[in-house]
N, C-alpha and C positions, 0 to 999 in steps of 0.2 A: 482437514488433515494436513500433516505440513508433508511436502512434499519436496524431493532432490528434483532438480532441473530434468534429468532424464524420466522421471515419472510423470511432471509436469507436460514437458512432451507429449506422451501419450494418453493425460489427459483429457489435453485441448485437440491432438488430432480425434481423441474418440466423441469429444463433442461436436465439432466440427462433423463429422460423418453422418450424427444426430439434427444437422442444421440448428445447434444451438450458438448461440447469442455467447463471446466471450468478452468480460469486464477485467482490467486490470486494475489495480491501484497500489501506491506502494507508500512507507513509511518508516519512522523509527518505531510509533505505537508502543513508547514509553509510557508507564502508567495509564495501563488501559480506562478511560472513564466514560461517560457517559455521553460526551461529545461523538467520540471515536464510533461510538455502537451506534449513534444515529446516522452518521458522516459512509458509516460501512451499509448499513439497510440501505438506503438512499442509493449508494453508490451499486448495491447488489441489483434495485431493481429496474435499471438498466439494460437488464440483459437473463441472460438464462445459467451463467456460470461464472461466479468471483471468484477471481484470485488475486490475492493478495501479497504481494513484494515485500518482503520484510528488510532492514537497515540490519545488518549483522553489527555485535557489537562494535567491531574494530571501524567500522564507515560511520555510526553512532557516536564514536569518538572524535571522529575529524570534522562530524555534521555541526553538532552539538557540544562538544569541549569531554575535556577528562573526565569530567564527576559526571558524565553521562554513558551507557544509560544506565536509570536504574537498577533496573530487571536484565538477565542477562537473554541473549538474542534466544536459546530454548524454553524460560518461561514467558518469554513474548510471544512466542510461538505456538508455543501451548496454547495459552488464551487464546487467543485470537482464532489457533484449530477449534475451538467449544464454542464459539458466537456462528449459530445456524447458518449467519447469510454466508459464510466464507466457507468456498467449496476446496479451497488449496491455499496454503501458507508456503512460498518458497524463499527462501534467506539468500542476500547476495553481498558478495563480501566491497565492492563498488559503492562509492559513494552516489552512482545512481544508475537506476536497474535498463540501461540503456540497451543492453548484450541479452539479455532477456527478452522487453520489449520487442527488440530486431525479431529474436528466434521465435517467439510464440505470433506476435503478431495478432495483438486483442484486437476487439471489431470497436472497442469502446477503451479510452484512456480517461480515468478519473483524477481529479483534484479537487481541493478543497477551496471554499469560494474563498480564502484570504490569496489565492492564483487567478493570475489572468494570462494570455496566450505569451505576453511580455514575461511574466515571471516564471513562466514555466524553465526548466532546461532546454534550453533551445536544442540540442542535440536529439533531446525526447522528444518533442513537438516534430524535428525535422522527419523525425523514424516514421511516427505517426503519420503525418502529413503523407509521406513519399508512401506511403503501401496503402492509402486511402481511409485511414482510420479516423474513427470519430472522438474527439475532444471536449470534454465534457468536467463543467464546473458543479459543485455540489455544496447545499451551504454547510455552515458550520452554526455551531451552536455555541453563542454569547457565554464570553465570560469565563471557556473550559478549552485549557491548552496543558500540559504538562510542564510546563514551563511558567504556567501561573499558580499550578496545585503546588509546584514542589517552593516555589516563593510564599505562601500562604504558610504550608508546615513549615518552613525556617523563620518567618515572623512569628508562630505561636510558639514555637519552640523554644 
């Protein structure tokens, strides 16, 4: 489900009460493909409850340049509500989900193994870090980035 920050809130405190397990991870998740849905299972099992950071368009813009993103941040959001392992989709208009992070306070911070502790946002790492959370690298899968799909269809094109 995509969720506003204040529902996410009472999401994660009503899991927490449940002594489950909370995973974060965040992205543009431009042209969702088949990388992404292994990259999210992986990332989901981890833990007892995904949520997922979405890049709003306008953060999409400054991440990734102008002719990005594709899809606009509600049909990303969409998708990515309909893939089983994501329990919450919340959108942050920041180029990185840092204020979010702080307030939920996942038990588990996910990245993609093209990240290592160095490449992370240090500010993210720091958050994590200072409230005891755990940092966790996930692979990726060869050869599928959005940035390689959308250079393919402009060479066939």
């Amino acid at each position: 489900m995509v969720c506003l920050l204040s529902d996410l809130i009472e999401h994660v405190k009503s899991a927490r009460a449940q002594n489950k397990k909370i995973v974060w991870t965040n992205g543009c998740f431009d042209i969702i493909h088949r990388g992404h849905v292994q990259y999210l299972k992986e990332a989901s099992e981890l833990g007892d409850v995904l949520i997922v950071g979405l890049n709003s368009d306008s953060s999409v813009h400054q991440l990734k340049g102008i002719n990005r993103p594709v899809f606009s941040e509600n049909d990303r959001a969409e998708v990515l509500s309909a893939i089983r392992y994501i329990d919450c989709v919340v959108i942050f208009d920041e180029t990185s989900p840092a204020k979010i992070i702080q307030t939920i306070q996942p038990d588990i911070y996910v990245k993609g193994g093209d990240y290592d502790l160095q490449k992370l946002n240090q500010i993210e790492r720091n958050i994590v870090e200072a409230y005891g959370g755990i940092i966790k690298f996930v692979s990726l899968t060869d050869n599928m980035s959005t940035t390689s799909i959308i250079s393919k269809i402009l060479q066939k094109g």
